[in-house]
C-alpha positions in Angstrom: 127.7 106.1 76.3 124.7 107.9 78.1 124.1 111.5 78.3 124.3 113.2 80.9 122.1 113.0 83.5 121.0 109.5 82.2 121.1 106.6 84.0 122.6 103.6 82.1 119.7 101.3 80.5 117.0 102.9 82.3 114.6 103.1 79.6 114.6 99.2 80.3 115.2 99.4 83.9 112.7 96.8 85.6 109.9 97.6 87.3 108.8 100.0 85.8 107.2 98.5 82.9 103.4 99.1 82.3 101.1 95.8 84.1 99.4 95.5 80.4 96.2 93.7 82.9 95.6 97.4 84.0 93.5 99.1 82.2 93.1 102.1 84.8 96.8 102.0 84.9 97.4 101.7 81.2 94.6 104.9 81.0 96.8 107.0 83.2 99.5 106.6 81.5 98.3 107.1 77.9 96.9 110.6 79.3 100.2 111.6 81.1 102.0 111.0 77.9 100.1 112.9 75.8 99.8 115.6 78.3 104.0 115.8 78.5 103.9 115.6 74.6 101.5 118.1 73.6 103.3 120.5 76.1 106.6 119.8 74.6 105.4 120.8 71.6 103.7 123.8 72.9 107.1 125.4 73.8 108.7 124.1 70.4 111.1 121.6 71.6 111.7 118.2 70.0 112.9 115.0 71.5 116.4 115.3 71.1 116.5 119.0 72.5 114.2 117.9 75.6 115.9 115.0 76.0 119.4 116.7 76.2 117.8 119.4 78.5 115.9 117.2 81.0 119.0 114.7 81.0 117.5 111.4 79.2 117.9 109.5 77.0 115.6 109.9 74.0 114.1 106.5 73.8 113.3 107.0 77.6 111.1 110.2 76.0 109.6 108.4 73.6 108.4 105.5 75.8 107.2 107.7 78.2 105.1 110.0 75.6 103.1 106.9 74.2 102.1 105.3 77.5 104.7 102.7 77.5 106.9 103.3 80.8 106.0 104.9 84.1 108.3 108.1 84.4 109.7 108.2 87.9 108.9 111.0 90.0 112.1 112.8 89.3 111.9 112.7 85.4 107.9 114.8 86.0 109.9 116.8 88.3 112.4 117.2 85.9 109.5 117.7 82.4 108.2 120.6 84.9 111.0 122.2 85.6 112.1 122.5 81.5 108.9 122.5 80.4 107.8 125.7 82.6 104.5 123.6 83.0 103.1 125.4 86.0 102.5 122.8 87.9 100.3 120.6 85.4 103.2 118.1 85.6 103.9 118.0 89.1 99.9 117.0 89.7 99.9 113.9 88.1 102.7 112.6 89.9 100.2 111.1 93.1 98.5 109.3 90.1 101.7 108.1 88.2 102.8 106.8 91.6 99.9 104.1 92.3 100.3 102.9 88.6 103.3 101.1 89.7 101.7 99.3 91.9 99.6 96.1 91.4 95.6 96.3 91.5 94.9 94.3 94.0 97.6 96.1 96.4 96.3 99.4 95.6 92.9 98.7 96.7 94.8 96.6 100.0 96.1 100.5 100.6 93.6 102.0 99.7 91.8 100.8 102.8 95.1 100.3 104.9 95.0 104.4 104.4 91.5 105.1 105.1 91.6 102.7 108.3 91.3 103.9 112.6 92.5 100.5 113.4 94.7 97.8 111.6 95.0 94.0 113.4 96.8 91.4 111.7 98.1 87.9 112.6 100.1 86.0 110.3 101.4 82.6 111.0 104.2 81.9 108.5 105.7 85.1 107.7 106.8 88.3 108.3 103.9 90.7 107.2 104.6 92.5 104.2 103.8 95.6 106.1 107.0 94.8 108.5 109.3 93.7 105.5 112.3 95.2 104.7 113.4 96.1 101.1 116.3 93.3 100.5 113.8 90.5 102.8 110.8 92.0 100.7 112.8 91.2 97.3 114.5 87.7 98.5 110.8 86.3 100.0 109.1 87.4 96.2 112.3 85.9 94.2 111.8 82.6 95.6 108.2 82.3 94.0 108.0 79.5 91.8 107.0 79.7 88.7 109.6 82.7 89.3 108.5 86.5 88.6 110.4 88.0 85.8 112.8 91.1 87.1 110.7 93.9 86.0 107.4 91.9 88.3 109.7 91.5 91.0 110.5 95.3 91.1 107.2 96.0 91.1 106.3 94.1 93.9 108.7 95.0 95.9 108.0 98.8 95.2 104.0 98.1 96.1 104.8 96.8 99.5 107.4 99.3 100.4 104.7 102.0 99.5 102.0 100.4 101.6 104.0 101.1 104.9 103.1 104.8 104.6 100.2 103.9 106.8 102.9 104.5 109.6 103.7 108.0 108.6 99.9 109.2 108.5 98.3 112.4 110.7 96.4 110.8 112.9 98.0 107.6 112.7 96.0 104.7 113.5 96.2 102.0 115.8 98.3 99.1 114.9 98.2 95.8 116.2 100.6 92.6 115.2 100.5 89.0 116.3 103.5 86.7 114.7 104.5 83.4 114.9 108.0 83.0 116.5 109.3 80.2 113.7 109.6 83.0 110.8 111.7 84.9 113.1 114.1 82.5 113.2 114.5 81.9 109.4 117.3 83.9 108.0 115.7 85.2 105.6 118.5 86.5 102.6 121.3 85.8 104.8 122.6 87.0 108.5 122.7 90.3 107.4 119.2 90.6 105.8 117.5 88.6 108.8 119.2 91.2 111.5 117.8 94.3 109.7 114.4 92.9 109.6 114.7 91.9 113.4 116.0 95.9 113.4 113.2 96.8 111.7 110.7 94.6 113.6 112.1 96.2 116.7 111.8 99.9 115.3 108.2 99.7 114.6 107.2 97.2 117.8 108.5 100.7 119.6 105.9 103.3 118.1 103.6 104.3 120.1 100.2 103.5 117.7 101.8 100.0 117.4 101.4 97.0 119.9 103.6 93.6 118.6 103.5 90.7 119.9 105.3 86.6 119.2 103.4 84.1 119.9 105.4 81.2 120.7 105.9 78.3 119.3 105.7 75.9 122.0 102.2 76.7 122.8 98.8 75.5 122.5 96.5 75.3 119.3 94.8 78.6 118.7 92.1 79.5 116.3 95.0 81.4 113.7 96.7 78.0 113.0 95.0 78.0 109.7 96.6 81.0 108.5 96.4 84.9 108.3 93.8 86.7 110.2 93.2 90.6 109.5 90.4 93.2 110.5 90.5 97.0 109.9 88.2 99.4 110.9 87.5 102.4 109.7 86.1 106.1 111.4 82.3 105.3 110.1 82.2 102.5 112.3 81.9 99.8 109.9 85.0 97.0 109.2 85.8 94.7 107.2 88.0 91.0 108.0 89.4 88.0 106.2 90.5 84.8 107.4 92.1 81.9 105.7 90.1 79.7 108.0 86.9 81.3 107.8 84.1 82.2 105.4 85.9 80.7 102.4 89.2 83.2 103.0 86.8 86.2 101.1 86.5 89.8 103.1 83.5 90.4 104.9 81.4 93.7 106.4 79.2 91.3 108.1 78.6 91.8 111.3 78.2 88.2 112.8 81.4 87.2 110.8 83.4 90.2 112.0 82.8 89.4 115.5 83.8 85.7 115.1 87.2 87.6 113.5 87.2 89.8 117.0 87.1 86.6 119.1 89.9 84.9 117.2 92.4 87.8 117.2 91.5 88.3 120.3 92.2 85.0 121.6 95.7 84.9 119.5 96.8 88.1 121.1 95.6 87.0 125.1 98.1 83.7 124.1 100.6 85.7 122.8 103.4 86.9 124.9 103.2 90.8 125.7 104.2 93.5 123.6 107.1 94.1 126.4 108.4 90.6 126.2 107.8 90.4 122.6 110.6 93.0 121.8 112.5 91.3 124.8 112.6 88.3 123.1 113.4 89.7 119.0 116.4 91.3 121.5 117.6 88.0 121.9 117.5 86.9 119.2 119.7 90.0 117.7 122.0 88.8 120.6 122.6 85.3 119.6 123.8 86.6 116.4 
Protein backbone atom coordinates (compact mmCIF):
# COMPACT_ATOMS: atom_id res chain seq x y z
CA UNK A 1 0.00 0.00 0.00
CA UNK A 2 1.62 3.50 -0.75
CA UNK A 3 1.89 6.27 1.56
CA UNK A 4 0.31 9.03 1.20
CA UNK A 5 0.94 11.29 -1.24
CA UNK A 6 2.82 8.53 -3.29
CA UNK A 7 2.01 7.58 -6.48
CA UNK A 8 1.78 3.72 -6.96
CA UNK A 9 5.26 2.33 -8.58
CA UNK A 10 6.66 5.62 -9.29
CA UNK A 11 10.01 5.01 -8.23
CA UNK A 12 9.93 2.77 -11.50
CA UNK A 13 7.63 4.85 -13.42
CA UNK A 14 9.18 5.04 -17.06
CA UNK A 15 10.67 7.69 -18.34
CA UNK A 16 12.26 8.97 -16.02
CA UNK A 17 15.16 6.74 -15.76
CA UNK A 18 18.72 8.29 -16.10
CA UNK A 19 20.03 7.96 -20.31
CA UNK A 20 23.32 6.21 -18.73
CA UNK A 21 24.99 7.72 -22.58
CA UNK A 22 24.72 11.14 -20.72
CA UNK A 23 27.40 12.06 -19.01
CA UNK A 24 26.27 15.85 -18.53
CA UNK A 25 23.00 14.46 -17.61
CA UNK A 26 24.35 11.73 -15.31
CA UNK A 27 26.66 14.89 -13.71
CA UNK A 28 23.54 16.84 -12.99
CA UNK A 29 22.06 14.44 -11.32
CA UNK A 30 24.82 13.09 -9.10
CA UNK A 31 25.13 16.90 -7.93
CA UNK A 32 21.32 17.38 -7.36
CA UNK A 33 21.36 14.36 -5.23
CA UNK A 34 23.92 15.12 -3.09
CA UNK A 35 22.84 18.62 -2.79
CA UNK A 36 19.03 17.26 -1.53
CA UNK A 37 21.08 14.71 0.75
CA UNK A 38 23.44 16.79 2.44
CA UNK A 39 20.56 19.28 3.12
CA UNK A 40 18.43 16.55 4.60
CA UNK A 41 20.90 15.90 6.86
CA UNK A 42 21.59 19.42 7.65
CA UNK A 43 18.06 19.76 9.30
CA UNK A 44 18.41 16.15 10.97
CA UNK A 45 15.87 14.27 9.13
CA UNK A 46 16.29 10.69 7.86
CA UNK A 47 14.77 8.93 4.98
CA UNK A 48 11.90 7.50 6.49
CA UNK A 49 10.89 10.91 8.25
CA UNK A 50 11.45 12.93 4.87
CA UNK A 51 9.95 10.48 3.04
CA UNK A 52 6.69 10.37 5.20
CA UNK A 53 6.78 14.32 5.21
CA UNK A 54 7.38 15.06 1.49
CA UNK A 55 4.76 12.14 0.63
CA UNK A 56 7.17 9.38 -1.11
CA UNK A 57 8.05 6.56 -1.01
CA UNK A 58 11.46 5.89 0.55
CA UNK A 59 13.10 4.03 -2.26
CA UNK A 60 11.87 7.00 -4.52
CA UNK A 61 14.39 9.09 -1.89
CA UNK A 62 16.97 6.88 -2.12
CA UNK A 63 17.17 6.73 -5.92
CA UNK A 64 16.90 10.21 -6.25
CA UNK A 65 19.83 11.04 -3.52
CA UNK A 66 22.44 8.79 -5.46
CA UNK A 67 21.81 10.17 -9.05
CA UNK A 68 19.67 7.26 -10.10
CA UNK A 69 16.15 8.86 -11.10
CA UNK A 70 15.16 12.37 -12.26
CA UNK A 71 12.89 13.90 -9.47
CA UNK A 72 9.88 15.50 -11.14
CA UNK A 73 9.44 19.01 -10.71
CA UNK A 74 6.85 18.60 -7.94
CA UNK A 75 8.97 16.23 -5.74
CA UNK A 76 12.02 19.56 -5.77
CA UNK A 77 9.02 21.59 -5.11
CA UNK A 78 8.05 19.45 -2.65
CA UNK A 79 12.23 18.76 -0.87
CA UNK A 80 11.96 22.76 -0.73
CA UNK A 81 9.06 23.22 0.74
CA UNK A 82 10.10 20.48 3.93
CA UNK A 83 13.49 21.11 3.61
CA UNK A 84 13.13 25.07 4.22
CA UNK A 85 15.92 25.12 1.47
CA UNK A 86 15.55 28.81 0.47
CA UNK A 87 15.30 28.40 -2.78
CA UNK A 88 18.60 26.16 -3.39
CA UNK A 89 16.18 23.44 -4.50
CA UNK A 90 13.87 25.20 -6.58
CA UNK A 91 17.06 26.43 -8.82
CA UNK A 92 18.07 23.34 -10.12
CA UNK A 93 14.83 22.51 -11.31
CA UNK A 94 15.56 24.37 -15.13
CA UNK A 95 18.55 21.96 -15.16
CA UNK A 96 16.75 18.77 -13.81
CA UNK A 97 14.18 19.48 -16.50
CA UNK A 98 16.55 19.15 -19.77
CA UNK A 99 18.06 15.96 -18.23
CA UNK A 100 15.08 14.25 -19.33
CA UNK A 101 15.48 14.90 -22.52
CA UNK A 102 17.71 13.22 -25.11
CA UNK A 103 21.16 14.97 -26.17
CA UNK A 104 20.66 15.33 -29.43
CA UNK A 105 17.03 17.01 -28.83
CA UNK A 106 18.38 19.35 -26.38
CA UNK A 107 20.86 20.82 -28.54
CA UNK A 108 17.72 20.70 -31.57
CA UNK A 109 16.10 23.20 -28.74
CA UNK A 110 18.55 24.67 -27.76
CA UNK A 111 18.70 26.45 -31.15
CA UNK A 112 14.89 26.13 -31.79
CA UNK A 113 14.94 28.74 -28.61
CA UNK A 114 17.59 30.99 -29.57
CA UNK A 115 16.09 31.17 -33.24
CA UNK A 116 14.16 34.80 -35.20
CA UNK A 117 12.96 32.39 -37.78
CA UNK A 118 12.08 28.63 -37.90
CA UNK A 119 11.16 27.00 -41.66
CA UNK A 120 10.55 23.41 -41.97
CA UNK A 121 9.24 21.10 -44.63
CA UNK A 122 8.68 17.53 -44.02
CA UNK A 123 7.41 15.17 -46.50
CA UNK A 124 6.27 12.10 -44.66
CA UNK A 125 5.10 13.18 -41.41
CA UNK A 126 3.70 15.37 -39.09
CA UNK A 127 6.66 17.46 -37.59
CA UNK A 128 7.32 16.63 -34.20
CA UNK A 129 7.01 20.21 -33.35
CA UNK A 130 3.07 19.85 -34.51
CA UNK A 131 2.59 16.37 -32.72
CA UNK A 132 0.26 15.80 -30.21
CA UNK A 133 0.97 13.75 -26.99
CA UNK A 134 -1.04 10.36 -27.82
CA UNK A 135 0.14 10.85 -31.97
CA UNK A 136 3.72 11.75 -30.47
CA UNK A 137 3.64 8.25 -28.35
CA UNK A 138 1.86 5.95 -31.13
CA UNK A 139 4.40 7.31 -34.19
CA UNK A 140 7.64 6.48 -31.54
CA UNK A 141 5.91 3.01 -30.40
CA UNK A 142 5.84 1.73 -33.83
CA UNK A 143 9.79 1.96 -34.13
CA UNK A 144 11.24 -1.25 -34.74
CA UNK A 145 13.55 -2.62 -33.02
CA UNK A 146 10.86 -1.20 -30.45
CA UNK A 147 11.99 1.45 -27.56
CA UNK A 148 11.53 0.04 -24.17
CA UNK A 149 8.65 2.00 -22.03
CA UNK A 150 10.80 4.10 -19.94
CA UNK A 151 12.68 5.40 -23.83
CA UNK A 152 9.47 5.87 -25.11
CA UNK A 153 8.45 8.24 -22.26
CA UNK A 154 11.31 10.02 -22.66
CA UNK A 155 10.85 10.74 -26.09
CA UNK A 156 7.67 11.70 -25.98
CA UNK A 157 8.44 14.12 -22.95
CA UNK A 158 11.50 15.77 -25.31
CA UNK A 159 9.21 16.58 -28.09
CA UNK A 160 6.37 17.92 -26.05
CA UNK A 161 9.03 20.24 -24.37
CA UNK A 162 10.37 21.50 -27.61
CA UNK A 163 7.04 23.21 -28.59
CA UNK A 164 7.75 25.87 -26.02
CA UNK A 165 9.27 27.78 -28.90
CA UNK A 166 5.55 28.83 -29.39
CA UNK A 167 5.06 30.31 -26.05
CA UNK A 168 8.36 32.54 -26.21
CA UNK A 169 8.52 36.76 -25.80
CA UNK A 170 9.19 37.74 -28.84
CA UNK A 171 8.10 34.77 -30.57
CA UNK A 172 9.62 34.05 -33.80
CA UNK A 173 8.44 33.51 -37.04
CA UNK A 174 7.21 30.17 -38.00
CA UNK A 175 6.86 28.70 -41.14
CA UNK A 176 5.47 24.96 -42.13
CA UNK A 177 5.20 23.19 -45.46
CA UNK A 178 3.55 19.43 -45.19
CA UNK A 179 2.82 16.93 -47.42
CA UNK A 180 -0.98 16.20 -47.70
CA UNK A 181 -0.65 12.13 -47.57
CA UNK A 182 0.34 12.11 -43.61
CA UNK A 183 -2.70 14.06 -43.12
CA UNK A 184 -4.74 11.51 -44.20
CA UNK A 185 -3.16 8.64 -42.16
CA UNK A 186 -4.99 8.09 -38.93
CA UNK A 187 -2.59 8.11 -36.96
CA UNK A 188 -3.64 6.05 -33.34
CA UNK A 189 -7.03 5.82 -34.37
CA UNK A 190 -10.04 8.40 -35.44
CA UNK A 191 -9.83 10.04 -32.31
CA UNK A 192 -6.05 10.61 -32.19
CA UNK A 193 -5.90 11.65 -35.97
CA UNK A 194 -8.81 14.49 -35.32
CA UNK A 195 -6.93 16.09 -32.38
CA UNK A 196 -3.83 16.34 -34.28
CA UNK A 197 -5.89 17.88 -37.35
CA UNK A 198 -7.29 20.13 -34.09
CA UNK A 199 -4.02 20.80 -33.22
CA UNK A 200 -2.68 21.37 -36.69
CA UNK A 201 -5.54 23.90 -37.07
CA UNK A 202 -4.71 25.66 -33.61
CA UNK A 203 -1.25 26.56 -34.36
CA UNK A 204 -1.80 27.14 -38.45
CA UNK A 205 -4.00 30.19 -36.73
CA UNK A 206 -1.17 32.07 -34.63
CA UNK A 207 -0.17 34.85 -35.86
CA UNK A 208 3.96 34.21 -36.00
CA UNK A 209 2.96 30.96 -37.87
CA UNK A 210 2.24 30.59 -41.72
CA UNK A 211 1.12 26.55 -42.61
CA UNK A 212 0.78 25.36 -45.62
CA UNK A 213 -0.24 21.42 -47.55
CA UNK A 214 1.29 20.86 -50.41
CA UNK A 215 -0.69 18.62 -52.42
CA UNK A 216 -0.26 15.52 -53.49
CA UNK A 217 -1.31 15.62 -56.93
CA UNK A 218 1.31 18.00 -57.94
CA UNK A 219 4.46 18.28 -59.63
CA UNK A 220 8.13 17.10 -58.45
CA UNK A 221 9.67 19.71 -56.25
CA UNK A 222 13.12 19.87 -54.81
CA UNK A 223 11.77 18.51 -51.01
CA UNK A 224 10.85 15.05 -52.56
CA UNK A 225 13.91 13.69 -50.94
CA UNK A 226 12.98 14.40 -47.55
CA UNK A 227 12.92 17.04 -44.68
CA UNK A 228 14.17 20.43 -45.30
CA UNK A 229 14.84 22.98 -42.32
CA UNK A 230 16.62 26.46 -41.85
CA UNK A 231 16.62 28.67 -38.76
CA UNK A 232 18.02 31.82 -38.29
CA UNK A 233 19.00 33.52 -35.62
CA UNK A 234 19.21 37.60 -34.35
CA UNK A 235 23.09 37.69 -35.35
CA UNK A 236 22.31 37.17 -38.75
CA UNK A 237 23.88 33.98 -39.25
CA UNK A 238 21.79 30.40 -39.90
CA UNK A 239 22.12 27.24 -40.10
CA UNK A 240 20.02 24.36 -42.63
CA UNK A 241 19.87 20.65 -43.24
CA UNK A 242 18.58 18.76 -45.94
CA UNK A 243 18.18 15.09 -46.47
CA UNK A 244 18.91 15.72 -50.16
CA UNK A 245 21.71 17.95 -49.79
CA UNK A 246 25.23 18.15 -48.52
CA UNK A 247 25.20 14.60 -47.17
CA UNK A 248 21.90 15.48 -44.73
CA UNK A 249 24.74 17.32 -42.16
CA UNK A 250 23.81 21.09 -40.87
CA UNK A 251 25.54 23.81 -42.43
CA UNK A 252 26.40 27.83 -41.65
CA UNK A 253 27.65 28.08 -45.11
CA UNK A 254 26.56 30.55 -46.89
CA UNK A 255 26.42 29.20 -50.59
CA UNK A 256 24.63 25.98 -49.06
CA UNK A 257 22.22 28.03 -47.04
CA UNK A 258 20.99 29.88 -50.00
CA UNK A 259 20.57 26.70 -52.15
CA UNK A 260 18.30 25.67 -48.69
CA UNK A 261 16.39 29.29 -49.37
CA UNK A 262 15.73 28.40 -53.00
CA UNK A 263 14.31 24.98 -52.19
CA UNK A 264 11.96 26.07 -49.32
CA UNK A 265 11.13 28.68 -51.17
CA UNK A 266 10.14 26.87 -54.20
CA UNK A 267 8.09 24.17 -51.92
CA UNK A 268 6.18 26.94 -50.28
CA UNK A 269 5.30 29.11 -53.87
CA UNK A 270 3.85 25.24 -54.94
CA UNK A 271 2.16 24.82 -51.95
CA UNK A 272 -1.37 25.84 -51.52
CA UNK A 273 -1.76 29.13 -49.23
CA UNK A 274 -1.80 29.28 -45.67
CA UNK A 275 -5.74 30.29 -46.08
CA UNK A 276 -6.57 27.20 -48.12
CA UNK A 277 -4.26 25.13 -46.16
CA UNK A 278 -6.46 25.34 -42.97
CA UNK A 279 -9.48 25.25 -45.51
CA UNK A 280 -8.53 22.13 -46.62
CA UNK A 281 -7.36 20.29 -42.83
CA UNK A 282 -11.29 21.76 -42.25
CA UNK A 283 -12.37 19.29 -44.54
CA UNK A 284 -10.85 16.88 -43.71
CA UNK A 285 -12.19 17.29 -39.87
CA UNK A 286 -15.56 17.34 -41.85
CA UNK A 287 -15.41 13.99 -43.57
CA UNK A 288 -14.94 12.47 -40.29
Amino acid sequence: MSEPGQVNGEADEPGWEVDPDDEWGLAVLATVGRQLKLRREAVGMRVPEFAVAAGYGEDLVYKVEGGKRIPRPEYLDKSEEVLGADGLISAMKEDVAKVRYPKKVRALAKLEGQAVEIALYVCSSIPGLLQTPDHARTVIEAAQPPYSPDDVERSVAARLARQAVFERDPAPSIHFVLEEAPLHRQVGGTMVWRRQLERLLEVGRLRNVTLQVMPTNTDAHPGLDGRIELLKFPDGTAVGRADGGFGGRPTSEPKQLRILELWYGIIRAQALTPRESLAFIEQLLGET
